[in-house]
PDB file of N, H, CA, C and O in Angstrom:
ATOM      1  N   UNK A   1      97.689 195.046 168.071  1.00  0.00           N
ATOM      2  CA  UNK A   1      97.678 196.446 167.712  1.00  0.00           C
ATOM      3  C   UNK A   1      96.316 196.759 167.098  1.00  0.00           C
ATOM      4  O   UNK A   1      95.836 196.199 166.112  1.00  0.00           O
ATOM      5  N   UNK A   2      95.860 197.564 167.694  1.00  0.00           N
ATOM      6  H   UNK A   2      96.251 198.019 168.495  1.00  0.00           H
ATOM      7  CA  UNK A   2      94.498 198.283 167.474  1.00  0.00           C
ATOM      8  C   UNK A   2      94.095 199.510 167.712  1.00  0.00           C
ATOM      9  O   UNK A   2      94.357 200.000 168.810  1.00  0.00           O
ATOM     10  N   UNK A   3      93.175 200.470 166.466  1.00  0.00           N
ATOM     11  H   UNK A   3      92.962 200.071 165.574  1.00  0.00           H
ATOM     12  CA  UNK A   3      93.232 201.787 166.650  1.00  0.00           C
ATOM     13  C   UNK A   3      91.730 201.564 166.847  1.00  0.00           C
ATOM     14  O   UNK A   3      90.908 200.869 166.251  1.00  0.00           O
ATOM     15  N   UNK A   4      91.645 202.575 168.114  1.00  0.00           N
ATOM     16  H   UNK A   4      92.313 203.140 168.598  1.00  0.00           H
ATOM     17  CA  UNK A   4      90.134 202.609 168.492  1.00  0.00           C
ATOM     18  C   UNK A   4      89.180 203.533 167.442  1.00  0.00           C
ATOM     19  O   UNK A   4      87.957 203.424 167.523  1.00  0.00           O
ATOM     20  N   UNK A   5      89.644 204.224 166.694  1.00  0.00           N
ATOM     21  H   UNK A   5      90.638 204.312 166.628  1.00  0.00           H
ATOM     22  CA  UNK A   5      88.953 204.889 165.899  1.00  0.00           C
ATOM     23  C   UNK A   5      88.743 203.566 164.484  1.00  0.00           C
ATOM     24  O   UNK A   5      88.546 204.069 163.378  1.00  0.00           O
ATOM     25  N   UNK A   6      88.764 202.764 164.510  1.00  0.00           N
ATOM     26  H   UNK A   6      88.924 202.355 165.408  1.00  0.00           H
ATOM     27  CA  UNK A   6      88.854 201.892 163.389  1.00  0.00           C
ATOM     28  C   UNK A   6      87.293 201.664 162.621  1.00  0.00           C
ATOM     29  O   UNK A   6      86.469 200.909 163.135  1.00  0.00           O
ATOM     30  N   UNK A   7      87.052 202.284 161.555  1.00  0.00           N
ATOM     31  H   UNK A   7      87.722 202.898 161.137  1.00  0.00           H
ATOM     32  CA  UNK A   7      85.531 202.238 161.169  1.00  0.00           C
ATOM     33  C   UNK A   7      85.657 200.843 160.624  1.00  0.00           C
ATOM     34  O   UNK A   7      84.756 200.126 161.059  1.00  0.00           O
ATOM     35  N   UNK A   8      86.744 200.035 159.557  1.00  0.00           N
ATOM     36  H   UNK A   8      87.476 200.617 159.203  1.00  0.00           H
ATOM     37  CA  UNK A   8      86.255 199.124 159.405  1.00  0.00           C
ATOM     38  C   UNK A   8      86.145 197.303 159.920  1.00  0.00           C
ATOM     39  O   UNK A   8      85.676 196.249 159.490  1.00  0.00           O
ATOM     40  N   UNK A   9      86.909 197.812 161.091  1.00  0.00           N
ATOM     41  H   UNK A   9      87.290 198.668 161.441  1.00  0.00           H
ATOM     42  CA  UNK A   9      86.577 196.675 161.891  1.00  0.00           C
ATOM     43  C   UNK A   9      86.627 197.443 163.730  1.00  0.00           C
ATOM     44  O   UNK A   9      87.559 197.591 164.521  1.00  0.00           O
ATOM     45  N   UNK A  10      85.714 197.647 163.778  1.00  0.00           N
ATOM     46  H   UNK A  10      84.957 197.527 163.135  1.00  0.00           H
ATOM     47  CA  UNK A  10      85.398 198.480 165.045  1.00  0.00           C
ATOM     48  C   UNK A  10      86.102 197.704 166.413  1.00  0.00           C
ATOM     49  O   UNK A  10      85.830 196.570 166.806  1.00  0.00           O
ATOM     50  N   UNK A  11      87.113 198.689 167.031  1.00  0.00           N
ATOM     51  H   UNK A  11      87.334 199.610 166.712  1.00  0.00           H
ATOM     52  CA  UNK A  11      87.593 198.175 168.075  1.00  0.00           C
ATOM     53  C   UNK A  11      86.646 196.936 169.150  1.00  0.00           C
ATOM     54  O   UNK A  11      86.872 195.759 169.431  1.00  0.00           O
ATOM     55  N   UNK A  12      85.882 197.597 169.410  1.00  0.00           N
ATOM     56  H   UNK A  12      85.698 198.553 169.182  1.00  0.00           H
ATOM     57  CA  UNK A  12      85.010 196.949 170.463  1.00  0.00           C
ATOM     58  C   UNK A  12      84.832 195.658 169.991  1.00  0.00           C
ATOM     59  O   UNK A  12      85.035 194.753 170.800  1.00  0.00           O
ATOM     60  N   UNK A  13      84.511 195.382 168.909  1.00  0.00           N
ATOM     61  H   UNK A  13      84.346 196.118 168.252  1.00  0.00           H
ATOM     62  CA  UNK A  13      84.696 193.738 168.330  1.00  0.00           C
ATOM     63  C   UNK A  13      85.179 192.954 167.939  1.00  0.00           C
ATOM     64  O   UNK A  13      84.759 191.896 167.468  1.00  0.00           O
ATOM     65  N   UNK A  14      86.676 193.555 168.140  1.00  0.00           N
ATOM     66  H   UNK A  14      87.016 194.414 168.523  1.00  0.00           H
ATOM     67  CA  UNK A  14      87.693 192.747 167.939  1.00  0.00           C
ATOM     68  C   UNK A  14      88.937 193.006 168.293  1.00  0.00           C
ATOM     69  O   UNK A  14      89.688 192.086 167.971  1.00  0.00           O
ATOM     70  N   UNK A  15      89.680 194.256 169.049  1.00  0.00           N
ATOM     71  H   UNK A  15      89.070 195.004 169.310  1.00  0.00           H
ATOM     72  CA  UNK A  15      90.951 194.612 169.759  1.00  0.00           C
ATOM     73  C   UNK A  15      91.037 193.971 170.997  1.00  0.00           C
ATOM     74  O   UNK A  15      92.164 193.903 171.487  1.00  0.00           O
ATOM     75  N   UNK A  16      89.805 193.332 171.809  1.00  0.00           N
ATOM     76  H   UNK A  16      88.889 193.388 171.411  1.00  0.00           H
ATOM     77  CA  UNK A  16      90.261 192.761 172.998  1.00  0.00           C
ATOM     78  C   UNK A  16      89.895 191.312 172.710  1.00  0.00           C
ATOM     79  O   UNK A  16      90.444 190.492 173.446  1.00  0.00           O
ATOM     80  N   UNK A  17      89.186 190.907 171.908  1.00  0.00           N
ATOM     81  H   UNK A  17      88.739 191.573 171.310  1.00  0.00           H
ATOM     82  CA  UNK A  17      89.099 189.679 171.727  1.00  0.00           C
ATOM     83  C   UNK A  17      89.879 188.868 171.327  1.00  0.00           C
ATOM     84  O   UNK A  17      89.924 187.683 171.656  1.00  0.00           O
ATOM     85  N   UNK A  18      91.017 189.795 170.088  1.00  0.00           N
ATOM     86  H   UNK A  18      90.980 190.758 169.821  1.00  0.00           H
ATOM     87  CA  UNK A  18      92.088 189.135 169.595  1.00  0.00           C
ATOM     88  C   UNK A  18      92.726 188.586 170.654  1.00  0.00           C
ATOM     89  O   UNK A  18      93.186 187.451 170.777  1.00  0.00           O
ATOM     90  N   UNK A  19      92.707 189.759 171.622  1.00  0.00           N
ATOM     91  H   UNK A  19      92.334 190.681 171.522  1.00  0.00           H
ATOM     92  CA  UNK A  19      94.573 189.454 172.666  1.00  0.00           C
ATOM     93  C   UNK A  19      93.917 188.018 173.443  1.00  0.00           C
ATOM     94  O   UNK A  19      94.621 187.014 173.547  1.00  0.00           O
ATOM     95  N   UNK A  20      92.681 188.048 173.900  1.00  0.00           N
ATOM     96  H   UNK A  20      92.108 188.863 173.816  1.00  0.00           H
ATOM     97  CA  UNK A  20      92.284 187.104 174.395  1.00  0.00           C
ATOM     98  C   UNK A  20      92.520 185.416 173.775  1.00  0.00           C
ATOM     99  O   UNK A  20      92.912 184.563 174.571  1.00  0.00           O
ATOM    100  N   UNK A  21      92.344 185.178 172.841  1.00  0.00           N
ATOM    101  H   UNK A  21      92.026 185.871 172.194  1.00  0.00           H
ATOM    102  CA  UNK A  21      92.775 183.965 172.083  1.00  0.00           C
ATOM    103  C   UNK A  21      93.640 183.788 172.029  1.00  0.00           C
ATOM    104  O   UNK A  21      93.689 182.615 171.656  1.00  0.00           O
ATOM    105  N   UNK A  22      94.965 184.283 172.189  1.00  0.00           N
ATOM    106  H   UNK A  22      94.925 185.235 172.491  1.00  0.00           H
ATOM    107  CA  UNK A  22      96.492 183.849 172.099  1.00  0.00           C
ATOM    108  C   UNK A  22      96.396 183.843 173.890  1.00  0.00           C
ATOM    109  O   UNK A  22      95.667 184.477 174.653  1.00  0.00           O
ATOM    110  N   UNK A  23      97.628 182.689 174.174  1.00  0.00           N
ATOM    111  H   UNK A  23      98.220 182.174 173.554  1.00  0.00           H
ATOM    112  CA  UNK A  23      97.903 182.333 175.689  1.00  0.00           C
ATOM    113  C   UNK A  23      98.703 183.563 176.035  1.00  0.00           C
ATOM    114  O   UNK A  23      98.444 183.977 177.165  1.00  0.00           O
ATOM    115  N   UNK A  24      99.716 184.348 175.293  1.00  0.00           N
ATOM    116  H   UNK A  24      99.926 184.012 174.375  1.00  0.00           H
ATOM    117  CA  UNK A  24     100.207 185.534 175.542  1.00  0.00           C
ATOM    118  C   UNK A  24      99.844 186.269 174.951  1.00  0.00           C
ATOM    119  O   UNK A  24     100.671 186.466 174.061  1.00  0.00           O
ATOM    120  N   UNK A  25      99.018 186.898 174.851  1.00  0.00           N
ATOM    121  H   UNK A  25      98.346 186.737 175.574  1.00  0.00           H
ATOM    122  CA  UNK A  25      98.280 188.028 173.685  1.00  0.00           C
ATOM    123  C   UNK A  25      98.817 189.164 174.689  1.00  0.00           C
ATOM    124  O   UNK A  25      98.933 188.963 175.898  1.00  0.00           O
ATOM    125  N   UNK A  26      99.125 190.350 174.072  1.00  0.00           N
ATOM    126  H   UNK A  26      99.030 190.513 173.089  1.00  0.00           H
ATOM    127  CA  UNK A  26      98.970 191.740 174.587  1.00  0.00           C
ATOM    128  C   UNK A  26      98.487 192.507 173.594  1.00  0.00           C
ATOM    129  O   UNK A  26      99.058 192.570 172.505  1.00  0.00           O
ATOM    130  N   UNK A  27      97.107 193.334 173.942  1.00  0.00           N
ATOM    131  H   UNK A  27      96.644 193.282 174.827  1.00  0.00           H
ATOM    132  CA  UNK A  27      96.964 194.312 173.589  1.00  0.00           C
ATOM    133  C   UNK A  27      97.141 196.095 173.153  1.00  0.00           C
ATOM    134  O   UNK A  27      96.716 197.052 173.801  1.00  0.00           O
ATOM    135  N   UNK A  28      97.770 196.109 172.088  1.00  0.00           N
ATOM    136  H   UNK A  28      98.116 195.332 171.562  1.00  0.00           H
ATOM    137  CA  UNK A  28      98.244 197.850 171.702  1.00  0.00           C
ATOM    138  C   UNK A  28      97.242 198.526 171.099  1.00  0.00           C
ATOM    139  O   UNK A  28      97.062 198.328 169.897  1.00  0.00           O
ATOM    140  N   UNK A  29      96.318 199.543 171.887  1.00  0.00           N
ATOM    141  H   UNK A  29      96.465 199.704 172.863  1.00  0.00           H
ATOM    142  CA  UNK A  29      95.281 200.178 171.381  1.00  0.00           C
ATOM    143  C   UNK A  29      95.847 201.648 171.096  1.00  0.00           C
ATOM    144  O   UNK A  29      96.120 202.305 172.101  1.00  0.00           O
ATOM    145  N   UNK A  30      96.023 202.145 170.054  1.00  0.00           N
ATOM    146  H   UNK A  30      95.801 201.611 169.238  1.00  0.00           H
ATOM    147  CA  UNK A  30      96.187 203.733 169.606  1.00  0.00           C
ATOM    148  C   UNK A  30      95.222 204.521 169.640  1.00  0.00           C
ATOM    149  O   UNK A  30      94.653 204.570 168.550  1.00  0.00           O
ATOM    150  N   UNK A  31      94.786 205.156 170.401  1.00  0.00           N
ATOM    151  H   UNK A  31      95.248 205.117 171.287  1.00  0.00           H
ATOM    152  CA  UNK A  31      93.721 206.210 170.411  1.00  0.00           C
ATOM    153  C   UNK A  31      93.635 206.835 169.158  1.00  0.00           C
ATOM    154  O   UNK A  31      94.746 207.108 168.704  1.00  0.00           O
ATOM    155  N   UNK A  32      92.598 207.182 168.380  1.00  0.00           N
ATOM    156  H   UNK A  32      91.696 206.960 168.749  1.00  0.00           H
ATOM    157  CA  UNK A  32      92.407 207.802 167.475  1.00  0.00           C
ATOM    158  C   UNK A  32      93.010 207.101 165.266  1.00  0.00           C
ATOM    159  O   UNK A  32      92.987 207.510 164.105  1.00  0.00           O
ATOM    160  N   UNK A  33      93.458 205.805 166.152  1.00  0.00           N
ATOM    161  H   UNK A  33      93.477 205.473 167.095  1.00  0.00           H
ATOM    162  CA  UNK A  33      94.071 205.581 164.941  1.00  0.00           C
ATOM    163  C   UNK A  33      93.223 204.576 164.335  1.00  0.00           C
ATOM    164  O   UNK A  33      92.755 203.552 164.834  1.00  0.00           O
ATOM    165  N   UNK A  34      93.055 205.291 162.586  1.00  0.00           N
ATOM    166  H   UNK A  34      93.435 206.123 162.180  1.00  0.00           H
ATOM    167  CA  UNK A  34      92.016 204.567 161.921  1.00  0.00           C
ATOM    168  C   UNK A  34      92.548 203.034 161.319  1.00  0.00           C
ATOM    169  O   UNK A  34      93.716 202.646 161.342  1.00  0.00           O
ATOM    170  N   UNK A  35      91.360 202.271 160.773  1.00  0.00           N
ATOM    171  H   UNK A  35      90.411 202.586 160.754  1.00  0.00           H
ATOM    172  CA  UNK A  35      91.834 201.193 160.028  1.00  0.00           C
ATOM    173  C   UNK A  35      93.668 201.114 159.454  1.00  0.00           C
ATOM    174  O   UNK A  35      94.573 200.304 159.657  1.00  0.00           O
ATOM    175  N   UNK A  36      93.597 201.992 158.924  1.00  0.00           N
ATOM    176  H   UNK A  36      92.863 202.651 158.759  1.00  0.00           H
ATOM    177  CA  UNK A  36      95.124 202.102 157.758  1.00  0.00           C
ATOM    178  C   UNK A  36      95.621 202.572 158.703  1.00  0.00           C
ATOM    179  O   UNK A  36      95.712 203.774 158.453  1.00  0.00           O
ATOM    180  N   UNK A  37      96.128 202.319 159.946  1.00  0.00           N
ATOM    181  H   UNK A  37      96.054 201.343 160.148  1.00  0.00           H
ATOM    182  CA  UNK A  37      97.248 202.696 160.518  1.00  0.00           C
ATOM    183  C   UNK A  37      98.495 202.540 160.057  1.00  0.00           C
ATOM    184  O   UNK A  37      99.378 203.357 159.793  1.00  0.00           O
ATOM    185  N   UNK A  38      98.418 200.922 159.977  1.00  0.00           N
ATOM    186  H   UNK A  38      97.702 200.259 160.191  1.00  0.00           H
ATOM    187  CA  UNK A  38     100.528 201.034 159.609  1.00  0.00           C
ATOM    188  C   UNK A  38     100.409 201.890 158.329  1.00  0.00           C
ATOM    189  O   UNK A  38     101.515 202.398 158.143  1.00  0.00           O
ATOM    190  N   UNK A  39      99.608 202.237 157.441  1.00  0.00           N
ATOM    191  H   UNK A  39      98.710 201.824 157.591  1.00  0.00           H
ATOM    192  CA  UNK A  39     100.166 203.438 156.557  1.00  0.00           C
ATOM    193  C   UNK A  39      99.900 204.813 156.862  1.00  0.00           C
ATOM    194  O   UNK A  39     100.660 205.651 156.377  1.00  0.00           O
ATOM    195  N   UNK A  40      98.996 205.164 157.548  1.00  0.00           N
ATOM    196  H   UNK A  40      98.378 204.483 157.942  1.00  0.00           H
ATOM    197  CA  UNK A  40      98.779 206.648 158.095  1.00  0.00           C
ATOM    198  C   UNK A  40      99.494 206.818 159.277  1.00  0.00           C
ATOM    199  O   UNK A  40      99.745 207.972 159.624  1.00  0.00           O
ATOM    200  N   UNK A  41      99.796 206.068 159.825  1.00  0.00           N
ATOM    201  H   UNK A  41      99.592 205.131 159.543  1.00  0.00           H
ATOM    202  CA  UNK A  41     101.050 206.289 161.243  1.00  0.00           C
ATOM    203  C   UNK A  41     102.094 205.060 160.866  1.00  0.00           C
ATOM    204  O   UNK A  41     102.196 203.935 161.354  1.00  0.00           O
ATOM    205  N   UNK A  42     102.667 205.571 160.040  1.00  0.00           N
ATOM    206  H   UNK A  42     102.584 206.485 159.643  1.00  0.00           H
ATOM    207  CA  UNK A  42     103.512 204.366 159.716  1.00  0.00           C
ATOM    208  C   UNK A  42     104.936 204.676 160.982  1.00  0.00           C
ATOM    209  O   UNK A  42     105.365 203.729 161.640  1.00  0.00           O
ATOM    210  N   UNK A  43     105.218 205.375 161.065  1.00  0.00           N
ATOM    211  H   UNK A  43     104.869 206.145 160.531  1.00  0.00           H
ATOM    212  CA  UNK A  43     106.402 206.231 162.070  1.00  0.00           C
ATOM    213  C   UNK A  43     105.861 205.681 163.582  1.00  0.00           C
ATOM    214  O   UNK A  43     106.811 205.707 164.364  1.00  0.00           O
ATOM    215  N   UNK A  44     104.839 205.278 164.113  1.00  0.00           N
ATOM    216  H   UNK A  44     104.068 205.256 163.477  1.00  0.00           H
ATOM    217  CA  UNK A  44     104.798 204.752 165.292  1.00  0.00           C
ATOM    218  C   UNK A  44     104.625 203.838 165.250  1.00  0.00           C
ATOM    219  O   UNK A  44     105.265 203.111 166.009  1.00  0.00           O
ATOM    220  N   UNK A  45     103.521 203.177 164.222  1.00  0.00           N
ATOM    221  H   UNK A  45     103.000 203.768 163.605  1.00  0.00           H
ATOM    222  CA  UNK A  45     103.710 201.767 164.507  1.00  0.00           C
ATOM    223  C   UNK A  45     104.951 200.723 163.772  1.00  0.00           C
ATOM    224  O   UNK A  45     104.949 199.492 163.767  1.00  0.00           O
ATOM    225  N   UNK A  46     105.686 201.385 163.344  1.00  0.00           N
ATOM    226  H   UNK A  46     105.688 202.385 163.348  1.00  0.00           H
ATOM    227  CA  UNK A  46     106.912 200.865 163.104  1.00  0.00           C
ATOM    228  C   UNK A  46     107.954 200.477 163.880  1.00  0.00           C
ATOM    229  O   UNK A  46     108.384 199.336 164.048  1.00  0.00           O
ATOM    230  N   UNK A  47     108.535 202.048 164.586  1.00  0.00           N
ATOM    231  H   UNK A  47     108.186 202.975 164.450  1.00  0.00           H
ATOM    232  CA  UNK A  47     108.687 202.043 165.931  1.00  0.00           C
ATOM    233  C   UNK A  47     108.196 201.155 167.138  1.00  0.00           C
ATOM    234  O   UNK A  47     109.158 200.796 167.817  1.00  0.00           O
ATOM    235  N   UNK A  48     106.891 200.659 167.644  1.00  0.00           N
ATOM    236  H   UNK A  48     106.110 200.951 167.092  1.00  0.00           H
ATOM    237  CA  UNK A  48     106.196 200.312 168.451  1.00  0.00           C
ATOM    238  C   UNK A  48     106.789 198.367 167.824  1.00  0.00           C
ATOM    239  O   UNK A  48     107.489 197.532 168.397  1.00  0.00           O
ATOM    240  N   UNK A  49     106.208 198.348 166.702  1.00  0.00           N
ATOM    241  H   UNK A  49     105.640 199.026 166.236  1.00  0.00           H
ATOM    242  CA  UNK A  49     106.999 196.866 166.086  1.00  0.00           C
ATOM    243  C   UNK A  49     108.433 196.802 166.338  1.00  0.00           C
ATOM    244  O   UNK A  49     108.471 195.573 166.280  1.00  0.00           O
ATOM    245  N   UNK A  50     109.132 196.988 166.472  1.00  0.00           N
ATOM    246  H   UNK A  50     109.101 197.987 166.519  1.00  0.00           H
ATOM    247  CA  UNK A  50     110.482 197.127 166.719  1.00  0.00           C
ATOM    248  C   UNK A  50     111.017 196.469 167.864  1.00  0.00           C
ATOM    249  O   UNK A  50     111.570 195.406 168.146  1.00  0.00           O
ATOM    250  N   UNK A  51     110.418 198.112 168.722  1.00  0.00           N
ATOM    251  H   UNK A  51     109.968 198.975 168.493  1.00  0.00           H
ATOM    252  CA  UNK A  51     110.794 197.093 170.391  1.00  0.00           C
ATOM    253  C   UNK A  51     109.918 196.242 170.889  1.00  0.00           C
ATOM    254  O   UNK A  51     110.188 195.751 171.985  1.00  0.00           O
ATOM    255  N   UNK A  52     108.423 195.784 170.086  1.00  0.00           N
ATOM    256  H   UNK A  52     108.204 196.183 169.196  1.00  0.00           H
ATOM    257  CA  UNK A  52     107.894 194.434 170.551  1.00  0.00           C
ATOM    258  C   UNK A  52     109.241 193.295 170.281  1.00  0.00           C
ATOM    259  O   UNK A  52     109.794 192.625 171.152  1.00  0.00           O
ATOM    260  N   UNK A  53     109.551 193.320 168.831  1.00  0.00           N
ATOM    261  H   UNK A  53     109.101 193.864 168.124  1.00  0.00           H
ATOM    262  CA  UNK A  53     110.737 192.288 168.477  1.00  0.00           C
ATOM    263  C   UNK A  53     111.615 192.244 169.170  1.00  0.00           C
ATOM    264  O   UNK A  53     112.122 191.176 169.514  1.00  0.00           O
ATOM    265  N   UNK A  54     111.961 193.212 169.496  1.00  0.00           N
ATOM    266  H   UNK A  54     111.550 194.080 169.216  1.00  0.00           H
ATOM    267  CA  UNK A  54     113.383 193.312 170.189  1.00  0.00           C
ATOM    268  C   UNK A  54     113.579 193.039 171.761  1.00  0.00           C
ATOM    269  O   UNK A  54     114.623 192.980 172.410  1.00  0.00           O
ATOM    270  N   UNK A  55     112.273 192.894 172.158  1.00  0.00           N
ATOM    271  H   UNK A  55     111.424 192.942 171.631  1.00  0.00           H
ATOM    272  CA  UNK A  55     112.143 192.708 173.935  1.00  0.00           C
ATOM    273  C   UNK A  55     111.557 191.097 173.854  1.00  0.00           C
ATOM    274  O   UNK A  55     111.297 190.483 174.889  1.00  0.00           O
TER     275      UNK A  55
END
């Protein structure tokens, strides 16, 4: 999970690299969502955690 608007760890250097190092990595990029996501969008990425667990 990664918000492309992220000033303090800037997508580009680290949202696709993460997924890459795990043998199953998937990548969740939120358009527009800053660093503090799970607290400024706590309602989606809560949601979004959920049915990762649950599938």
């Amino acid at each position: 999970m990664h918000g492309d608007d992220d000033q303090i760890v800037p997508y580009s250097e680290s949202g696709p690299l993460s997924a890459k190092i795990l043998k199953k990595g998937i990548l969740k990029t939120y358009k527009g969502f800053p660093h503090g996501m799970p607290t400024t969008q706590a309602e989606v990425i809560n949601a979004d955690l959920v049915d990762f667990l649950k599938a």
